[in-house]
Residue frames as qw, qx, qy, qz and C-alpha x, y, z in Angstrom:
[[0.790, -0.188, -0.388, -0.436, 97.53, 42.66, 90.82],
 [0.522, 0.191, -0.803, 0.217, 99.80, 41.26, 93.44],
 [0.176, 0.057, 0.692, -0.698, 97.27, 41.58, 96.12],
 [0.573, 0.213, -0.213, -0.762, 94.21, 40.09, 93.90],
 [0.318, -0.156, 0.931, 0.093, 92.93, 37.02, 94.69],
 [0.387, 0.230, 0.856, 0.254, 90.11, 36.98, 92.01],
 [0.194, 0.199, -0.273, -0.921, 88.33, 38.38, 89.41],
 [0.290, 0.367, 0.782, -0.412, 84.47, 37.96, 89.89],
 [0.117, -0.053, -0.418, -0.899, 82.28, 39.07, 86.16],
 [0.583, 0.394, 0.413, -0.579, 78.53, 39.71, 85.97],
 [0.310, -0.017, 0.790, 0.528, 77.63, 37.86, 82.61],
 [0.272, 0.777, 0.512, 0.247, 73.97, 39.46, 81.04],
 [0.165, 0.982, 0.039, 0.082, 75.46, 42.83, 79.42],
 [0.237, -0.845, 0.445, 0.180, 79.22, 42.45, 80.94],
 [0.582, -0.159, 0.790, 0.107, 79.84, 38.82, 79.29],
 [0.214, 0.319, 0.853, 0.352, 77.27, 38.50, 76.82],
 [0.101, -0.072, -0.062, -0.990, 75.17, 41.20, 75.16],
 [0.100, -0.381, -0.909, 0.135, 72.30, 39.67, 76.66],
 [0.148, -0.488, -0.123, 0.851, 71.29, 43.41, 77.49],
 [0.036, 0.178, -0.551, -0.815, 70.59, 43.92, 73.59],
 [0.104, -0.049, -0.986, 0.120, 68.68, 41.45, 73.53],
 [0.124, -0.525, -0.754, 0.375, 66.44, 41.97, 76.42],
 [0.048, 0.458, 0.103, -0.882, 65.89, 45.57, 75.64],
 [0.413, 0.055, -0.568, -0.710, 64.35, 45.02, 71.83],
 [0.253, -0.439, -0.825, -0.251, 61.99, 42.10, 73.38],
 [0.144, -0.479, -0.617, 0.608, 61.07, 44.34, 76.21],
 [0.223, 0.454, -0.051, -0.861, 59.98, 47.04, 73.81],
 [0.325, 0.092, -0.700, -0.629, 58.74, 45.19, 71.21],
 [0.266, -0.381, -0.882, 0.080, 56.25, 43.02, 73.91],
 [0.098, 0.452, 0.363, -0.809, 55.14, 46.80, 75.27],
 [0.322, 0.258, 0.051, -0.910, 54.22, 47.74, 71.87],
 [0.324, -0.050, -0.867, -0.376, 52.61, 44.71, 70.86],
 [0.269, -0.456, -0.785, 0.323, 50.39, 45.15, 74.28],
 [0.059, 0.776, 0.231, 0.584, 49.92, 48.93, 73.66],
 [0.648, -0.585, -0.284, 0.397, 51.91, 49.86, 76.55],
 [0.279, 0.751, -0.326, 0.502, 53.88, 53.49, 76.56],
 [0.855, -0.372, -0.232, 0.278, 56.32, 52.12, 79.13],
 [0.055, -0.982, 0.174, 0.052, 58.54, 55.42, 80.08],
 [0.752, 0.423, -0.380, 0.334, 61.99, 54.91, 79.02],
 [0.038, 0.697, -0.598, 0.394, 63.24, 55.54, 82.53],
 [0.825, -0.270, 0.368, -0.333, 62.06, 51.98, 83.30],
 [0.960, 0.260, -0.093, 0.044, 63.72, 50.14, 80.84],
 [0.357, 0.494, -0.592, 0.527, 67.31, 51.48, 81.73],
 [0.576, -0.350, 0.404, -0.619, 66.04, 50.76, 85.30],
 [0.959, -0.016, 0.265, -0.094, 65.52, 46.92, 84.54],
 [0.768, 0.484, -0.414, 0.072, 69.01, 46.83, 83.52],
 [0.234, 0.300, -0.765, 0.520, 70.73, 44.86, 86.20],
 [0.569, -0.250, 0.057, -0.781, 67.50, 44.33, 87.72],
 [0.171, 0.105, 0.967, -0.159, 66.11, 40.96, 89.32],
 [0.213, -0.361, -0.740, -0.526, 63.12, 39.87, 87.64],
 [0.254, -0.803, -0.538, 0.033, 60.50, 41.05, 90.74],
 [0.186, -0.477, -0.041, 0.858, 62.13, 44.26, 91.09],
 [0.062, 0.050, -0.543, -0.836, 61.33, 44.71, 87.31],
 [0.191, -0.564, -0.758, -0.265, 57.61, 43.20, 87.83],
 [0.241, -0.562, -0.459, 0.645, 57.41, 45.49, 90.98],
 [0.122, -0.246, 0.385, 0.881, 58.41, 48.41, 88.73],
 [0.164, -0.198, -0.678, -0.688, 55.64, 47.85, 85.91],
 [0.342, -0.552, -0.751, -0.120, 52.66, 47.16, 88.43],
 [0.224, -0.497, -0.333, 0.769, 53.52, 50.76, 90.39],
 [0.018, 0.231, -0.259, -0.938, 53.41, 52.17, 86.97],
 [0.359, -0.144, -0.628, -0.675, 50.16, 50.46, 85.26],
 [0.456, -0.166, 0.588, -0.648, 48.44, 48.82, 88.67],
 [0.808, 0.325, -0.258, -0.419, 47.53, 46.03, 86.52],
 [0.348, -0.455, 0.812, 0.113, 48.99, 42.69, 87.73],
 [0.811, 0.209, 0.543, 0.059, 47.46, 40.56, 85.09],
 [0.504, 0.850, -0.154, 0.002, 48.74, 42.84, 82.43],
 [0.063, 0.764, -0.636, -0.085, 52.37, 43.07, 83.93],
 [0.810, -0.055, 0.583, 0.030, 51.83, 38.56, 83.67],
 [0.782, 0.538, 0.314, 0.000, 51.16, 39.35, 80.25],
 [0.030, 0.981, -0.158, -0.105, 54.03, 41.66, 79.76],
 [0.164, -0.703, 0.692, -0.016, 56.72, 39.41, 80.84],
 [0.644, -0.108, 0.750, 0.103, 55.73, 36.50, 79.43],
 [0.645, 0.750, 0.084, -0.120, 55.39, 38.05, 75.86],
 [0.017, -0.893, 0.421, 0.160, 58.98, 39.16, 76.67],
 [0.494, -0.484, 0.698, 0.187, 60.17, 36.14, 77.47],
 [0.857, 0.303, 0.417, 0.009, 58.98, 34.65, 74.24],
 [0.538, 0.825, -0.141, 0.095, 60.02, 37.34, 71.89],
 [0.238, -0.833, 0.498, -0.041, 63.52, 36.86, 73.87],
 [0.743, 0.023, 0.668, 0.025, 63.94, 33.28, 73.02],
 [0.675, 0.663, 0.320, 0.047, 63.18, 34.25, 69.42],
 [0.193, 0.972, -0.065, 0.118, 65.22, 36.83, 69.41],
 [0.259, -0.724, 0.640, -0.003, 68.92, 35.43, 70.96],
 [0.855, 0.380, 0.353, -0.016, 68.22, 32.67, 68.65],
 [0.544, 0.737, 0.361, 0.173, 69.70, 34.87, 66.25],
 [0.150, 0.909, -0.003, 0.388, 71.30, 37.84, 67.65],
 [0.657, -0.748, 0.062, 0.071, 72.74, 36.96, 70.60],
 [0.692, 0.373, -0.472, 0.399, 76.94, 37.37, 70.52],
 [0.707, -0.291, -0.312, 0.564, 79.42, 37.82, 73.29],
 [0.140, 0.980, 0.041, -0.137, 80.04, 41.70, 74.31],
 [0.715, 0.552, -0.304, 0.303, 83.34, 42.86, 72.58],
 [0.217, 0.591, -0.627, 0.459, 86.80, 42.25, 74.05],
 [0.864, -0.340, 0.156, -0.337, 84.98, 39.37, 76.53],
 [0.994, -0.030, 0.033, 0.099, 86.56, 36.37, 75.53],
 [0.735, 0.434, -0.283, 0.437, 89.62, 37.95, 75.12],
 [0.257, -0.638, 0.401, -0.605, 89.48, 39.43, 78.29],
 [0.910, -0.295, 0.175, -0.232, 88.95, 36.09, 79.70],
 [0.872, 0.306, -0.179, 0.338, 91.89, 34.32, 77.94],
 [0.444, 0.499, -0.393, 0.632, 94.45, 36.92, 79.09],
 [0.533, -0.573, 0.249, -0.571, 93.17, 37.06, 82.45],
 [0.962, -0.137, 0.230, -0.053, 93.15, 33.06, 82.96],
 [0.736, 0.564, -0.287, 0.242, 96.65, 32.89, 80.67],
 [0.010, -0.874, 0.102, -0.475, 97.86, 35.16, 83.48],
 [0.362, 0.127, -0.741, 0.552, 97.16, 33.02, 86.43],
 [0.412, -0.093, 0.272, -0.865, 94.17, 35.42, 87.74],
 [0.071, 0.232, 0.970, -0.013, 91.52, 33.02, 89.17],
 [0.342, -0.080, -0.174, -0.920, 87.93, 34.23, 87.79],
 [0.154, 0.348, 0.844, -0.378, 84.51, 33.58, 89.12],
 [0.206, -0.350, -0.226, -0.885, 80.97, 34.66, 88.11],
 [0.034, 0.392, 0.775, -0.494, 78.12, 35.83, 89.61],
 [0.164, -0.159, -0.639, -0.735, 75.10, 36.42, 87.59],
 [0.362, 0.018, 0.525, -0.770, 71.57, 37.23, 88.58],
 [0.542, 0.309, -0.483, -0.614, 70.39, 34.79, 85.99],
 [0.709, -0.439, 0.425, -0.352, 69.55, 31.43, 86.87],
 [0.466, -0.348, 0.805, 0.115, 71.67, 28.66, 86.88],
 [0.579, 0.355, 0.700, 0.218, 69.69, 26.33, 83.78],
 [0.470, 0.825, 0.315, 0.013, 69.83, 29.58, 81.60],
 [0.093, -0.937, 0.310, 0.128, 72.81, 30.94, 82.49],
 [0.614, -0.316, 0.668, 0.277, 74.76, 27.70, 82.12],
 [0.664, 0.426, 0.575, 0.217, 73.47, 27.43, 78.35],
 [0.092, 0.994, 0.065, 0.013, 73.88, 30.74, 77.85],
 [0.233, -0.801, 0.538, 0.122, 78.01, 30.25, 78.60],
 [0.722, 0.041, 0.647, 0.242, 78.24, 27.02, 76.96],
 [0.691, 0.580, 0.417, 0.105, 77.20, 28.47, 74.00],
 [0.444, 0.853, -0.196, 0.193, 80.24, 30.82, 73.41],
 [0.729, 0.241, -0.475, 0.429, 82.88, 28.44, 75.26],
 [0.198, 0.726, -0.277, 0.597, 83.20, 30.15, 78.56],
 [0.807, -0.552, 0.111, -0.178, 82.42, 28.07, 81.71],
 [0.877, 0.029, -0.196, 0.438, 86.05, 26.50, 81.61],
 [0.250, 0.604, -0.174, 0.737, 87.38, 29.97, 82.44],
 [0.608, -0.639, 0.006, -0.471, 85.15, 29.93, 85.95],
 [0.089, 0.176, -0.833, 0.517, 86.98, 28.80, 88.86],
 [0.089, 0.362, 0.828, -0.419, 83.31, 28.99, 90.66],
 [0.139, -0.156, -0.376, -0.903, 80.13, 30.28, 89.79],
 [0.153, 0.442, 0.712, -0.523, 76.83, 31.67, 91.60],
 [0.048, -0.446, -0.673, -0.588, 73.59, 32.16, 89.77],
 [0.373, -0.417, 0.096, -0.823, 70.53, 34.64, 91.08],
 [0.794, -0.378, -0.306, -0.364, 68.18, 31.51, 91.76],
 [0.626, -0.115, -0.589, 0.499, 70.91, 30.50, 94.90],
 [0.059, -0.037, -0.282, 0.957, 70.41, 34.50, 96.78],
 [0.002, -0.793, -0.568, 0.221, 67.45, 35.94, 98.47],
 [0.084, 0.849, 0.064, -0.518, 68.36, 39.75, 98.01],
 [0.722, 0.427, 0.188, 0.512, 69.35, 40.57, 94.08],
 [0.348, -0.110, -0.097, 0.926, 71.47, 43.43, 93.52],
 [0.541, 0.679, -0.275, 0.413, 72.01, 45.97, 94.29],
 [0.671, -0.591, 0.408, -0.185, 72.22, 44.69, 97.67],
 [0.197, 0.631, -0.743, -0.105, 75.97, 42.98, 97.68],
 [0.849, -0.242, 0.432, -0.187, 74.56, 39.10, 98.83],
 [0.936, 0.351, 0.006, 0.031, 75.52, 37.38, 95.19],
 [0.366, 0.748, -0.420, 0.359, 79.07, 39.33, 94.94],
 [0.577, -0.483, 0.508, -0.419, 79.35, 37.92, 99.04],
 [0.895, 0.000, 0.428, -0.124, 78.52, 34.40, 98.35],
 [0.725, 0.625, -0.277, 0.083, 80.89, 34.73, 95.22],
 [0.116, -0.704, 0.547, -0.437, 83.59, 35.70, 97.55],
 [0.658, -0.363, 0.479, -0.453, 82.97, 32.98, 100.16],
 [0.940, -0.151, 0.281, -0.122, 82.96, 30.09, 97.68],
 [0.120, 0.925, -0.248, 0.262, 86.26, 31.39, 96.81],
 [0.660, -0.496, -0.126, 0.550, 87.63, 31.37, 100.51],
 [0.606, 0.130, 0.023, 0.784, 88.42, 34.55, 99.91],
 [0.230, -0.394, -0.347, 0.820, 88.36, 38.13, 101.34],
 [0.404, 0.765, 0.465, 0.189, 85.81, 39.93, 99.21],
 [0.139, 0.968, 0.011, -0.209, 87.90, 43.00, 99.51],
 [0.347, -0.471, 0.649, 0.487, 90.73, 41.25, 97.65],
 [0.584, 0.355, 0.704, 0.196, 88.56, 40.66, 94.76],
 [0.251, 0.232, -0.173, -0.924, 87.70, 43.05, 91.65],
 [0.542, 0.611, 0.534, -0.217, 83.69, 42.87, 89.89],
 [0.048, -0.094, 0.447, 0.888, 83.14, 43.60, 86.58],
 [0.205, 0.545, 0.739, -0.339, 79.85, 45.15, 85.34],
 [0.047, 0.386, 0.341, 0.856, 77.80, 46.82, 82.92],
 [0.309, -0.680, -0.615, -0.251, 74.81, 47.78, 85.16],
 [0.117, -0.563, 0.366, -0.732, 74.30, 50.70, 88.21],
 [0.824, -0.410, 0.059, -0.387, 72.58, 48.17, 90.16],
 [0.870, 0.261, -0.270, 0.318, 75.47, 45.81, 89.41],
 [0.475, 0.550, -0.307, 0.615, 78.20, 47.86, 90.15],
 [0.255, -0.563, 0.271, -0.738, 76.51, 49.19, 93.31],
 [0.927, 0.051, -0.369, -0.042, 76.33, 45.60, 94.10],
 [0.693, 0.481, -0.292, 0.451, 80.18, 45.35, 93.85],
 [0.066, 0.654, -0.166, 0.735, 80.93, 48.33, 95.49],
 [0.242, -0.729, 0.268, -0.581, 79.30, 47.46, 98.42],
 [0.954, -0.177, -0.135, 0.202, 80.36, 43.94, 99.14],
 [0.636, -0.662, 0.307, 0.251, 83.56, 45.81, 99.15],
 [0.747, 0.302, 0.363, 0.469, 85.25, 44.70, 95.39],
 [0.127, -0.472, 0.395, 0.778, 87.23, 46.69, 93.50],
 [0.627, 0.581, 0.515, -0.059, 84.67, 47.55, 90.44],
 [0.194, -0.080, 0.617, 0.758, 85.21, 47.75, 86.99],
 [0.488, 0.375, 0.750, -0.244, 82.61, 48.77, 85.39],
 [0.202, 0.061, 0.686, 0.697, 81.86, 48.72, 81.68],
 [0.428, 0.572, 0.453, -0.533, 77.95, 50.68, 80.88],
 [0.131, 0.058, 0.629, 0.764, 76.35, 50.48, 78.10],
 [0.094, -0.597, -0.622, -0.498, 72.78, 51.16, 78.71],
 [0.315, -0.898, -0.306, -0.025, 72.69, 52.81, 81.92],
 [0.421, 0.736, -0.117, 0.517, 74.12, 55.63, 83.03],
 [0.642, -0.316, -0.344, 0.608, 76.30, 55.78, 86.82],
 [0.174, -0.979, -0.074, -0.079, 75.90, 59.09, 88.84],
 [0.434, 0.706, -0.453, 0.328, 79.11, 60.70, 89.62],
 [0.545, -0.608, 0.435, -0.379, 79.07, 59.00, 93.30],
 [0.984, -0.036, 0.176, -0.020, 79.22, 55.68, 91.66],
 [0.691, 0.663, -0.135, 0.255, 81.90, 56.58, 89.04],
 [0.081, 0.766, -0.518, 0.372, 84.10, 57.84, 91.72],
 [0.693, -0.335, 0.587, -0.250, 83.52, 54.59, 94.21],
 [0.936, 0.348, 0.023, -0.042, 84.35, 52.74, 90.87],
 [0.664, -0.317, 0.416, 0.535, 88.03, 51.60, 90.33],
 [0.149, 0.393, -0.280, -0.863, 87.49, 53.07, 86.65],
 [0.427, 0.571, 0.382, -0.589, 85.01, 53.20, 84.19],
 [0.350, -0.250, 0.756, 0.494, 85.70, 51.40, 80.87],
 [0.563, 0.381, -0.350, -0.645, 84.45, 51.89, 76.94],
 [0.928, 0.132, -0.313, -0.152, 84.76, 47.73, 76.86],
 [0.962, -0.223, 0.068, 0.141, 86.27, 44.35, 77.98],
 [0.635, 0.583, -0.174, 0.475, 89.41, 45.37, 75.63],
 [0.239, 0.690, -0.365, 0.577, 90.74, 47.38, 78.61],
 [0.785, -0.545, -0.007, -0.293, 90.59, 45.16, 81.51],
 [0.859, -0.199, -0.153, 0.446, 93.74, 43.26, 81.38],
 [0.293, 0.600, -0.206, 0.715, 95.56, 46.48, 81.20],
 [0.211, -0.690, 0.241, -0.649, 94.17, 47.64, 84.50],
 [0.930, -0.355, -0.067, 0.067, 93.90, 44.00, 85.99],
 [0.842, -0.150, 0.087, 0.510, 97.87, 42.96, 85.37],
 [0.123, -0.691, 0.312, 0.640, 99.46, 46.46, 84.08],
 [0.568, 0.699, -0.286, -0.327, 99.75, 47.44, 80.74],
 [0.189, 0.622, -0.735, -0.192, 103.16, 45.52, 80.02],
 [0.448, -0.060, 0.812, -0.369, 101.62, 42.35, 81.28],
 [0.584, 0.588, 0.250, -0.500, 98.83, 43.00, 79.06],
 [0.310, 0.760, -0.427, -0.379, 101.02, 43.99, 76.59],
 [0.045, -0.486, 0.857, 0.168, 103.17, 40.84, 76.65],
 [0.531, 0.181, 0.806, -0.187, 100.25, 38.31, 76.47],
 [0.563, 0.722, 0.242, -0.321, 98.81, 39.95, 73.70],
 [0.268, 0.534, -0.748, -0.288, 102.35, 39.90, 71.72],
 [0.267, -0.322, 0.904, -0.087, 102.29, 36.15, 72.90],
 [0.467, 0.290, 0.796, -0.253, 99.14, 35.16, 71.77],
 [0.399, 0.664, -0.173, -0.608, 99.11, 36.98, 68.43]]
């Protein structure tokens, strides 16, 4: 890590299973509208900016009062529905502790906006870990064009190509990738062609294996004796 000057995390799906979430209200508002919405749209709206995803539904149904209704059923049943279900994704918070124990300064950048995202990290203890933090509603272009992962970088003061990203998303990662970051990236709904996987730094089952690849195993290793 001794050329790393920060570690930058996406937080819906790489932080917080926000991802879960969104995916049961998004299917449960289709079938409450009688929508067959093709399942290669919903893995598609993962990592997605909200008008990419409206963009997406009104190519497929040509129906812009429908896709109003569509996304404001979601957002209810989503509200209802992280009420309840919402947790942290595994090996987060402890990936955040042994990272910050470390010394490693950590940012996010989140395509979520700032008055949801901030409540959304309060509620499982994790804005004290953020050195800085950018939100979608601050960037014109969302990913997977690199602006948020740029402006992360910048309020920083630092080289974006001394940073690493972490991500669960292809739109995310390809984000990352092309600000320049060393990506991590962690998928759980979608699935990374082999062009991404190989422009990825590596390609993790969860959060659990990040300090290993941030600070070296023994690093790893020794916080985790320390903090047992």
């Amino acid at each position: 890590m001794n050329d790393l000057a920060a570690v930058i995390f996406d937080m819906d799906g790489t932080l917080v299973d926000t991802e879960r979430v969104s995916q049961t209200a998004w299917r449960r508002a289709a079938a409450d509208l009688g929508l067959d919405v093709p399942e290669r749209i919903w893995h598609d709206f993962v990592g997605c900016s909200i008008g990419n995803a409206r963009t997406m539904i009104n190519e497929e149904f040509g129906d812009l009062a429908l896709t109003d209704r569509l996304f404001a059923h979601q957002r209810d049943l989503f509200f209802e529905i992280e009420d309840e279900a919402l947790e942290p994704c595994p090996g987060a918070l402890e990936a955040l502790s042994a990272l910050s124990e470390a010394g490693v300064t950590l940012a996010l950048a989140t395509s979520t906006a700032r008055e949801h995202a901030i409540l959304t990290l309060e509620r499982f203890g994790m804005v004290p870990y953020f050195s800085s933090m950018t939100f979608g509603d601050e960037i014109e272009r969302a990913k997977p064009e690199p602006d948020i992962y740029l402006k992360a970088a910048a309020r920083l003061a630092v080289d974006p190509a001394t940073c690493a990203a972490v991500e669960d998303s292809v739109n995310g990662a390809r984000a990352a990738v092309a600000a320049g970051m060393r990506t991590y990236l962690v998928p759980e709904w979608a699935t990374p062609t082999p062009d991404l996987m190989d422009r990825c730094a590596a390609v993790l089952d969860s959060l659990h294996e990040l300090p290993a690849c941030i600070l070296g195993p023994e690093a790893a290793g020794r916080l985790s004796v320390e903090g047992a």
